[in-house]
C-alpha angles and dihedrals in degrees: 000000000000114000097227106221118240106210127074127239121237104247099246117273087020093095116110107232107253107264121244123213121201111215125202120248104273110232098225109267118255126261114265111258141177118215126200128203122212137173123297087239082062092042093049090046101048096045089045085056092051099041086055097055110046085049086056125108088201102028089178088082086068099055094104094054096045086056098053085052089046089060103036084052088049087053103049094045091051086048086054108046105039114009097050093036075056096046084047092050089055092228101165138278085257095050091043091045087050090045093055095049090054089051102049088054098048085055092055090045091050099032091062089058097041092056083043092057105038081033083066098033119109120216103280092063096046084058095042086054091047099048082047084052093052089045092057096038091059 
């Protein structure tokens, strides 16, 4: 028993000729990113920290300062991203109390860390982290 085909078969010369499309050259897609906003006083103060140490002739005089804008930035990222999605998210007044603590905690934990290693850094990494700062802030 012969299987009959169901398709049908072009006549020959009856065939369009497959279309071509020429695409642009694709420019390489960006890297994902999140991006935080935080308030203009933060804003002020971080860019007039950065501004002062990369005038400096010594910029290590400016460590302390660097890492007070490093932590409030961490703070407020870590306001942004979690406590206010929560507050959104109407979780609760216990949850967002518990939240807060936790994160309180978590910001003396990494704020501590933060003023030890900038605390230890020269003046080529300071500029390196600011010039990582102004990048992210762009």
């Amino acid at each position: 028993m012969a299987l009959k085909s169901t398709s049908k078969a072009a006549a020959p010369g009856t065939r369009a000729a497959p279309k071509t499309q020429v695409r642009p050259a694709r420019k390489a897609a960006p890297k994902p990113f999140l991006r935080f906003y935080f308030t203009e006083k933060l804003q002020a103060k971080a860019l007039g920290v950065l501004d002062a140490m990369e005038r400096a002739p010594d910029p290590v005089k400016h460590r302390d300062a660097l890492a007070d804008v490093v932590v409030e930035l961490t703070n407020a990222g870590m306001a942004y991203c979690f406590l206010e999605p929560l507050k959104k998210a109407k979780a609760g007044f216990l949850v967002e109390q518990s939240a807060n603590l936790g994160m309180s905690g978590a910001l003396q934990v990494i704020s501590s860390v933060i003023r030890n290693i900038i605390g230890r850094m020269g003046a080529p990494q300071l500029l390196s982290v600011c010039g990582s700062i102004r990048e992210l802030m762009r």
